[in-house]
VEXFI-455257 format. One line per field, with one value per atom (N, C-alpha, C, O): residue in three letters; atom name; x, y, z. Coordinates in Angstrom, 3 decimals, m for minus. Example, Ala and Ser with C-alpha at 12.3 -4.5 7.8 and 13.67 -1.06 7.14 Angstrom:
BEGIN
lumgu ala  ala  ala  ala  ser  ser  ser  ser
torlo N  CA  C  O  N  CA  C  O
x 13.190  12.300  13.200  14.236  12.850  13.670  12.900  13.409
y m5.690  m4.500  m3.300  m3.319  m2.250  m1.060  0.030  1.138
z 7.800  7.800  7.800  8.465  7.080  7.140  7.870  8.039
***
This chain:
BEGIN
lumgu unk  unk  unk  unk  unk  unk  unk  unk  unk  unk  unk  unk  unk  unk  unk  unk  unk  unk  unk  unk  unk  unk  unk  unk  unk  unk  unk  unk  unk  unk  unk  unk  unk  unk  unk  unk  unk  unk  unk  unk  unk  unk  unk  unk  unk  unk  unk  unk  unk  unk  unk  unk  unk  unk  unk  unk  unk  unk  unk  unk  unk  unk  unk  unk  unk  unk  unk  unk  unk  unk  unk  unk  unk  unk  unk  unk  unk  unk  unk  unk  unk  unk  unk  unk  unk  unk  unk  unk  unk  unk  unk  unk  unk  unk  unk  unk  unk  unk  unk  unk  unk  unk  unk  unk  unk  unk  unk  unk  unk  unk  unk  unk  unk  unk  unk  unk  unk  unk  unk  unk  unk  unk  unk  unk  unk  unk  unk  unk  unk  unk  unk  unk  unk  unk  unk  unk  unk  unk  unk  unk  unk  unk  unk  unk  unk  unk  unk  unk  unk  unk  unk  unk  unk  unk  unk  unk  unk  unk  unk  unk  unk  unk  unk  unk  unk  unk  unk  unk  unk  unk  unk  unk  unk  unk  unk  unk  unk  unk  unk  unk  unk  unk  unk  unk  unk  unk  unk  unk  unk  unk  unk  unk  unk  unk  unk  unk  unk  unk  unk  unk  unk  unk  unk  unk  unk  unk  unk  unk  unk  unk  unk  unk  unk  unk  unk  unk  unk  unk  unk  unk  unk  unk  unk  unk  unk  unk  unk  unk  unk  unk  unk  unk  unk  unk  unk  unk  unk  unk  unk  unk  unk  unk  unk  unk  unk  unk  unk  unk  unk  unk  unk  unk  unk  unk  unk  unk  unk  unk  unk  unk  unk  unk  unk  unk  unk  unk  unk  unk  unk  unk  unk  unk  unk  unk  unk  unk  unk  unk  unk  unk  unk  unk  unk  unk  unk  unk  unk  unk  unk  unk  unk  unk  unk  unk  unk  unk  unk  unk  unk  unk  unk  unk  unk  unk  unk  unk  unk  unk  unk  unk  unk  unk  unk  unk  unk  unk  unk  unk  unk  unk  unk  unk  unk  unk  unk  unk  unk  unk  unk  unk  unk  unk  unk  unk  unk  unk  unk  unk  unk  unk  unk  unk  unk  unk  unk  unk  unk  unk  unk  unk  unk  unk  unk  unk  unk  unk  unk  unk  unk  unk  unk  unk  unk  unk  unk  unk  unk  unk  unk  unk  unk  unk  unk  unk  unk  unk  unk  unk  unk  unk  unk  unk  unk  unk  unk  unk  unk  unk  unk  unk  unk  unk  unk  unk  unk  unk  unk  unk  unk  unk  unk  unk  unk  unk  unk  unk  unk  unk  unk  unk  unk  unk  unk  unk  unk  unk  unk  unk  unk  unk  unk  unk  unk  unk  unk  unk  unk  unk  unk  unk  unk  unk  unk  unk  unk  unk  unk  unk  unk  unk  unk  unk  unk  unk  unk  unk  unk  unk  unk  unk  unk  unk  unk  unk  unk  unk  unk  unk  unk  unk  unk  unk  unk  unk  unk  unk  unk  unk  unk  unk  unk  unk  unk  unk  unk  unk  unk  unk  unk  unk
torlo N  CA  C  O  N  CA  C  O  N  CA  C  O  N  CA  C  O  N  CA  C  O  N  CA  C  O  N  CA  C  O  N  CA  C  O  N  CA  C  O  N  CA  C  O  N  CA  C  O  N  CA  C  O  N  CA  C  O  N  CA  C  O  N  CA  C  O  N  CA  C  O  N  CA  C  O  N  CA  C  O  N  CA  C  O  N  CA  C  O  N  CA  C  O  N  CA  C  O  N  CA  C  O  N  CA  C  O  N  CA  C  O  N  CA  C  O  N  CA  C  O  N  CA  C  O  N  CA  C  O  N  CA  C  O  N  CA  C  O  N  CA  C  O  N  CA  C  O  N  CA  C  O  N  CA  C  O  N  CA  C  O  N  CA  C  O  N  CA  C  O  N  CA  C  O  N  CA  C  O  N  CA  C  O  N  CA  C  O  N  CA  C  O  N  CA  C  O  N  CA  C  O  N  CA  C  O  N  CA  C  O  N  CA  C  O  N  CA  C  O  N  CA  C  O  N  CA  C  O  N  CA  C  O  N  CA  C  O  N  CA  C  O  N  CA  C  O  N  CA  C  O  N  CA  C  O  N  CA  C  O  N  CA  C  O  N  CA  C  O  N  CA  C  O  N  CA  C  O  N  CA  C  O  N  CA  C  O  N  CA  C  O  N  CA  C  O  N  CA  C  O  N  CA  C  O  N  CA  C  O  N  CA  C  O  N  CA  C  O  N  CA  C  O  N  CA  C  O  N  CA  C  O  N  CA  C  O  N  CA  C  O  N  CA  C  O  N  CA  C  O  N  CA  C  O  N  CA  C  O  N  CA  C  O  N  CA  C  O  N  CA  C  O  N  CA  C  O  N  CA  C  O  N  CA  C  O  N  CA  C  O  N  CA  C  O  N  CA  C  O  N  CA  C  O  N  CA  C  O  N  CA  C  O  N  CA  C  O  N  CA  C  O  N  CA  C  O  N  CA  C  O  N  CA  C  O  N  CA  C  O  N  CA  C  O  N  CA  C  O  N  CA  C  O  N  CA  C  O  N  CA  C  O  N  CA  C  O  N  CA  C  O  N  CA  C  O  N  CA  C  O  N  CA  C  O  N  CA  C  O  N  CA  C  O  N  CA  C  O  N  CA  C  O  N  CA  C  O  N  CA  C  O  N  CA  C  O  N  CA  C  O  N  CA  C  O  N  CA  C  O  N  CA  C  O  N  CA  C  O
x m67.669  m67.124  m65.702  m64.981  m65.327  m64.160  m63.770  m64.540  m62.290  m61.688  m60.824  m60.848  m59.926  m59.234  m59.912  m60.068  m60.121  m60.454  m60.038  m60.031  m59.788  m58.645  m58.370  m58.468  m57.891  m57.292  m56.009  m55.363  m55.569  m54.233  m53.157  m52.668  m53.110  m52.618  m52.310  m51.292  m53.521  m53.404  m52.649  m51.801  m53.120  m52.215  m50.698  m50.008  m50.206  m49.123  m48.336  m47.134  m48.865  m48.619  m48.719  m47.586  m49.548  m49.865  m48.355  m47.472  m48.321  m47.030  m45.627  m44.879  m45.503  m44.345  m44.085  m42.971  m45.346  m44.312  m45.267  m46.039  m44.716  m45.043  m46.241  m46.216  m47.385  m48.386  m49.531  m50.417  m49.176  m50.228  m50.466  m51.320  m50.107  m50.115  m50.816  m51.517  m50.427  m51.115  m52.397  m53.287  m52.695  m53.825  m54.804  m56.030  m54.214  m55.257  m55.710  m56.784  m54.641  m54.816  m55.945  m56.412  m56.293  m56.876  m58.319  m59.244  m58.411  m59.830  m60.377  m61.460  m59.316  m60.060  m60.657  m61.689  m59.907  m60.286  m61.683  m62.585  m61.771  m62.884  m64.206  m65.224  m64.152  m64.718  m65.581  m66.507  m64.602  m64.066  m64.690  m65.519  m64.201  m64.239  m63.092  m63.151  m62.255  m61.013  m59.553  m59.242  m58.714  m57.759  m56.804  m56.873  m56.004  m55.115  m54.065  m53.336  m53.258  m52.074  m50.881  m50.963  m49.628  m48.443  m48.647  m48.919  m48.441  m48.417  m49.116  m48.564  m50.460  m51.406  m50.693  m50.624  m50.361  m49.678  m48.456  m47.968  m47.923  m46.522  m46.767  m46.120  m48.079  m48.009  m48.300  m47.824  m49.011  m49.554  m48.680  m48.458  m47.743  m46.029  m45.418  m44.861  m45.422  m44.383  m45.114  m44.723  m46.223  m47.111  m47.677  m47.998  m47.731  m48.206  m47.312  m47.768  m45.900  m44.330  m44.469  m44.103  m45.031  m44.925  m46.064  m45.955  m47.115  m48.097  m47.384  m46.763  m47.281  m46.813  m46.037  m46.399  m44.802  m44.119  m44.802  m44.397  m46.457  m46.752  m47.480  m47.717  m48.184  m48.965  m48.293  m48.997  m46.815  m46.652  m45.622  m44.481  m46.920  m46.686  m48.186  m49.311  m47.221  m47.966  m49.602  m50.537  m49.095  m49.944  m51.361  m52.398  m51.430  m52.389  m53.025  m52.432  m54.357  m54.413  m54.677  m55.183  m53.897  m53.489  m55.277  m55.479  m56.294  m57.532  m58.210  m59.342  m57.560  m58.177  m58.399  m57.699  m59.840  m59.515  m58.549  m57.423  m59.108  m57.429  m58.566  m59.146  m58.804  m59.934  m58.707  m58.117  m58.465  m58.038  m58.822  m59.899  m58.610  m59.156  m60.874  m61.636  m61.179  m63.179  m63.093  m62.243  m64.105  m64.437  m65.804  m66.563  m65.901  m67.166  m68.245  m68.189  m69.662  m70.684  m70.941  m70.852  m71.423  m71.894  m71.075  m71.425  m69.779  m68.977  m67.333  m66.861  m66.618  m65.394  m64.335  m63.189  m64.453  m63.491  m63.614  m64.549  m62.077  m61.615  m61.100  m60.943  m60.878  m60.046  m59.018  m59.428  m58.065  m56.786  m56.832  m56.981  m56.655  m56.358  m57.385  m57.255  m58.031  m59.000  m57.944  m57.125  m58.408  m57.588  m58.777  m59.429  m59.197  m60.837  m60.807  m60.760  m60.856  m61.138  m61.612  m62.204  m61.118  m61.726  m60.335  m59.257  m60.629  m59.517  m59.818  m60.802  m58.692  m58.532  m59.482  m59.354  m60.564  m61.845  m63.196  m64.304  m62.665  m63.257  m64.425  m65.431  m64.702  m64.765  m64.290  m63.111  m65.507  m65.309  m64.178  m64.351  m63.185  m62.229  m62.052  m62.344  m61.690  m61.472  m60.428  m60.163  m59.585  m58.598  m58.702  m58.791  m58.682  m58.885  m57.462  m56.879  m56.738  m55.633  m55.529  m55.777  m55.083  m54.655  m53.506  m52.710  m52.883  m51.496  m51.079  m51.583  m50.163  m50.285  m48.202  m47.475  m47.808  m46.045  m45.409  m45.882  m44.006  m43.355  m41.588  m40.894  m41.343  m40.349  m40.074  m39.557  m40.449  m39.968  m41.437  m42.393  m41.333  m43.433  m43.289  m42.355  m44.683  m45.236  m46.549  m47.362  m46.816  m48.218  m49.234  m48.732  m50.456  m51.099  m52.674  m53.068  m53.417  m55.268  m55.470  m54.910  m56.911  m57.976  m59.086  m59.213  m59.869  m61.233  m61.676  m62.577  m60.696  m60.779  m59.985  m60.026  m59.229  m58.400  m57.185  m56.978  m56.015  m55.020  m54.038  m53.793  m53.690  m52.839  m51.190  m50.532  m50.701  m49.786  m49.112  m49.556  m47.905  m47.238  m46.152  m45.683  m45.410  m43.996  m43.193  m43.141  m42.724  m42.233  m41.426  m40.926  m40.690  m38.927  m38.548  m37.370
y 13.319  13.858  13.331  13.279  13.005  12.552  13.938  14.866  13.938  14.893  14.583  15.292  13.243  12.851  11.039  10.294  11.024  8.994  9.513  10.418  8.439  7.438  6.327  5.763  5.871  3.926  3.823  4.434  3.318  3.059  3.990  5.119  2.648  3.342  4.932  5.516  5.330  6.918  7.664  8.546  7.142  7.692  7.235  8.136  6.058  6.021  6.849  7.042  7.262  8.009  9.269  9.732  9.957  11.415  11.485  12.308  10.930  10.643  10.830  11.807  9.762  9.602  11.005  11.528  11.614  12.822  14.190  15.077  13.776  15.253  15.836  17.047  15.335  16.081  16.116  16.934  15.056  14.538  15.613  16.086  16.537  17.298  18.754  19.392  19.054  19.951  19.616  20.427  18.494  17.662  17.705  17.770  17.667  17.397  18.911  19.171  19.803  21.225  21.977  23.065  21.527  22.014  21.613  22.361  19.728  19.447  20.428  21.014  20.467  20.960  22.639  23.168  23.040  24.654  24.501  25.331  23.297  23.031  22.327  22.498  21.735  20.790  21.585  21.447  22.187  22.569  24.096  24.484  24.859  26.704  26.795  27.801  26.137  26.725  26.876  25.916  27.746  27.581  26.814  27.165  25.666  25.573  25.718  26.333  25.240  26.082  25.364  24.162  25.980  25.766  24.118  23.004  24.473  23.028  22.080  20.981  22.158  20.791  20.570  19.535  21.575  20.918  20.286  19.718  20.327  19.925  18.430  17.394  18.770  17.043  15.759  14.648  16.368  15.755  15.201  13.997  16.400  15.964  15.007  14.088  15.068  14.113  12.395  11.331  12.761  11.618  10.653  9.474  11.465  10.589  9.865  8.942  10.093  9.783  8.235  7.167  8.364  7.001  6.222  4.996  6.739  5.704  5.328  4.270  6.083  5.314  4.021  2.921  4.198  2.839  1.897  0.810  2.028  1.070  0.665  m0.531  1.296  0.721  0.339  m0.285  0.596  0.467  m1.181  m1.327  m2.269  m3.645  m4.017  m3.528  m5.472  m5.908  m6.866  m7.614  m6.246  m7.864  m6.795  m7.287  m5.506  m4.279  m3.962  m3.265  m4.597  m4.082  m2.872  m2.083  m2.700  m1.247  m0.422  0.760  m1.434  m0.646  m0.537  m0.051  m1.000  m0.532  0.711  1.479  1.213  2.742  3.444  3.050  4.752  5.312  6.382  7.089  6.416  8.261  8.244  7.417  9.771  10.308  11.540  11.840  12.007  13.140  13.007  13.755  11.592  11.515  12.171  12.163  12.637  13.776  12.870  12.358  12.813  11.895  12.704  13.719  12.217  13.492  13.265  12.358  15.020  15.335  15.526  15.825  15.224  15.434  16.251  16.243  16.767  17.056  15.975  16.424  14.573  13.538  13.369  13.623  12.711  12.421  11.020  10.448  10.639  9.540  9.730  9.902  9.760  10.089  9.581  10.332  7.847  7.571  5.798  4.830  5.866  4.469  4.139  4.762  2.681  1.557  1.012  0.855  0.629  m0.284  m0.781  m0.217  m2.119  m2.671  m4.564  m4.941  m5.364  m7.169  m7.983  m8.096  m8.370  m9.396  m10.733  m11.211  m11.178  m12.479  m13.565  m14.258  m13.480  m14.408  m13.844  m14.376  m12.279  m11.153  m11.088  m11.237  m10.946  m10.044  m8.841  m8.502  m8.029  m6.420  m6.197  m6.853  m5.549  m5.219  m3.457  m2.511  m3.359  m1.665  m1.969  m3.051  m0.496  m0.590  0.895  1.627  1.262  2.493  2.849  1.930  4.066  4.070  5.610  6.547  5.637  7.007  7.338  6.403  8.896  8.882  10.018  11.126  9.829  10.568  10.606  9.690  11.881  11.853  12.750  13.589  11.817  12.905  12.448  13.064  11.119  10.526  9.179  8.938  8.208  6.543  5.980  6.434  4.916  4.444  3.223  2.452  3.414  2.427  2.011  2.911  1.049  0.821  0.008  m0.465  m0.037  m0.288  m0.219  0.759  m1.377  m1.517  m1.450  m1.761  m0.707  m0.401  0.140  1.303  m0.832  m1.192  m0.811  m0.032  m1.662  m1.717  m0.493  m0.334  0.373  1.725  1.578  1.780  1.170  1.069  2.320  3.241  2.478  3.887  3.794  3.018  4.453  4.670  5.626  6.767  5.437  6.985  6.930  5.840  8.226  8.102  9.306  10.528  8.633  8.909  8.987  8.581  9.795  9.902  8.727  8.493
z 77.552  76.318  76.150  77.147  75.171  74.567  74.133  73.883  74.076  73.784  72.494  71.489  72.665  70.855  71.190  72.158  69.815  69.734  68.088  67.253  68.354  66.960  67.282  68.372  65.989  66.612  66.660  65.808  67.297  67.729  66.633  66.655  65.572  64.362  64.059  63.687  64.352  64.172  65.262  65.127  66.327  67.923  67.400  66.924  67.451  66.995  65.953  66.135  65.048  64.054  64.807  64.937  65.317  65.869  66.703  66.458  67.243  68.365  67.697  67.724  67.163  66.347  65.468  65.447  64.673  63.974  65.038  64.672  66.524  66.956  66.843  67.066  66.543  66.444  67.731  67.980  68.324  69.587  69.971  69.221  70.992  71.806  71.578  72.363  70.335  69.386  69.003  69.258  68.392  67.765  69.143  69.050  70.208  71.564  72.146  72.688  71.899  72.427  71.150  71.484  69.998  69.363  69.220  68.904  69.625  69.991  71.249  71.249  72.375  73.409  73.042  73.455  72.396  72.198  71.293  71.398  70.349  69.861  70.190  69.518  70.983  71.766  73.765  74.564  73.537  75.224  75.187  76.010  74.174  74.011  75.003  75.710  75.186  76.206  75.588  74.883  75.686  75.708  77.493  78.671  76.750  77.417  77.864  77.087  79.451  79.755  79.594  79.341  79.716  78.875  79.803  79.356  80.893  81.441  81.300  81.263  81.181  80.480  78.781  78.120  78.534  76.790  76.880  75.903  77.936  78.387  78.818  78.663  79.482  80.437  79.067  78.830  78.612  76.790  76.520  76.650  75.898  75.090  75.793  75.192  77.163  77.984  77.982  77.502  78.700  78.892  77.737  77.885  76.469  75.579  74.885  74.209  74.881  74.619  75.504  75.012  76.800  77.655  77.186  77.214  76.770  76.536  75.178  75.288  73.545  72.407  72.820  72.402  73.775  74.293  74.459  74.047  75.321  75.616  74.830  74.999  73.661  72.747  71.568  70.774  71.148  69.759  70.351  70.788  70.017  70.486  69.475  69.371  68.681  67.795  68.778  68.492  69.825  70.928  70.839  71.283  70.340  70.363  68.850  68.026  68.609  67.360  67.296  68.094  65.230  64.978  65.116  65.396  64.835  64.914  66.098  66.116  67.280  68.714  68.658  67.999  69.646  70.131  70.647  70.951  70.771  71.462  71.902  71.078  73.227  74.102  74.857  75.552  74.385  75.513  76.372  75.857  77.111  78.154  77.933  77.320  78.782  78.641  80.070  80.961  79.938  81.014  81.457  80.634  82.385  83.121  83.260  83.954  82.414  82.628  84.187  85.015  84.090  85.728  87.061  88.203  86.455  87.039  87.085  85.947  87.861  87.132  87.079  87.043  87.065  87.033  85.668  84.909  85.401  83.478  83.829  84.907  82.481  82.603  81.754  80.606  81.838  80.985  79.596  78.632  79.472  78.607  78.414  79.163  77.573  77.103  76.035  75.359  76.225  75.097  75.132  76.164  73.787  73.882  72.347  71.254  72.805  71.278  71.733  72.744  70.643  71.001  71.563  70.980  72.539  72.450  71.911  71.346  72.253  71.483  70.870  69.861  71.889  71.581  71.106  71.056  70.685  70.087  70.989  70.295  72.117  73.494  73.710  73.814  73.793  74.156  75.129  76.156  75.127  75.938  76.487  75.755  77.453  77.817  78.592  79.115  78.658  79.855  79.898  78.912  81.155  81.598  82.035  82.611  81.872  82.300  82.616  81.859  83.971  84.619  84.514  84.425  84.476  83.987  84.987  84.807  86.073  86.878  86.936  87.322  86.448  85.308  87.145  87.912  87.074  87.894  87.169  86.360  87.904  87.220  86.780  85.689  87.702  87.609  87.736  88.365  86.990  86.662  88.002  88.220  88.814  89.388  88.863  88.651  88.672  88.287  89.528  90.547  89.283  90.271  89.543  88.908  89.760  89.414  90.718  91.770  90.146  91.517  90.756  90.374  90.581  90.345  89.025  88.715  88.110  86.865  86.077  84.857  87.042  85.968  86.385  87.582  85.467  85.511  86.447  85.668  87.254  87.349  87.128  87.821  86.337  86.217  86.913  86.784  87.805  88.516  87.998  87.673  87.773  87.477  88.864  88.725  89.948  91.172  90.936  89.887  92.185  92.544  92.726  92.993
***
C-alpha cells in the first residue's frame, strides 16, 4: 500500500507551502484507520524538507513519481520514499530511498535502496 503518490511537481509544491506532512497524516488516517503520533508527523515535516532539496533539480522530471510510506505486503517493512519515473533513454527507472533523520547525512546503497542517515 502506498500511502501519498504524486509527481514530483506536486511533492514539490506540497513541501514548499507546508502541506506535506499534513497531506500524509490525513492519507494515513484514511488509508490506514489510524491516527498518528506527534513524532511520526514530526519526522514527515523534518525529513521531507531533506528530500524537496534533493528533488527540486531540473536533472528530475517534474512528472516522475513521488510514493511515499509503501508498506510491503505481508509484511511490517516500508519503504520511505520511491522516486520512479524514465530516464534518459526512456527506461523504467526506480530509486528506493530510506530515510533514517538524526543530524549530518551519510549515504550508502545496499541492494538497490538508497539509505540515507543523518548522524552526529
Amino acid at each position: 500500500m502506498i500511502i501519498y503518490k504524486e509527481t514530483k511537481r506536486q511533492f514539490i509544491e506540497d513541501v514548499f507551502n507546508d502541506e506535506i506532512e499534513g497531506n500524509i497524516d490525513h492519507l494515513v488516517l484514511e488509508k490506514m484507520h489510524r491516527h498518528t503520533g506527534k513524532a511520526e508527523f514530526n519526522s514527515w515535516m523534518n525529513s521531507m524538507q531533506y528530500m524537496y532539496k534533493v528533488l527540486n533539480t531540473s536533472d528530475i522530471p517534474d512528472d516522475s513519481d513521488v510514493a511515499i510510506e509503501y508498506r510491503i505486503p505481508n509484511t511490517n517493512r516500508r519503504v520511505d520514499f520511491i522516486v520512479a519515473g524514465e530516464d534518459e533513454t526512456g527506461k523504467q527507472a526506480k530509486e528506493l530511498i530510506s530515510c533514517n533523520f538524526s543530524y549530518f547525512i551519510k549515504k550508502r546503497r545496499t541492494n538497490g535502496v538508497i539509505s540515507v542517515d543523518l548522524v552526529d
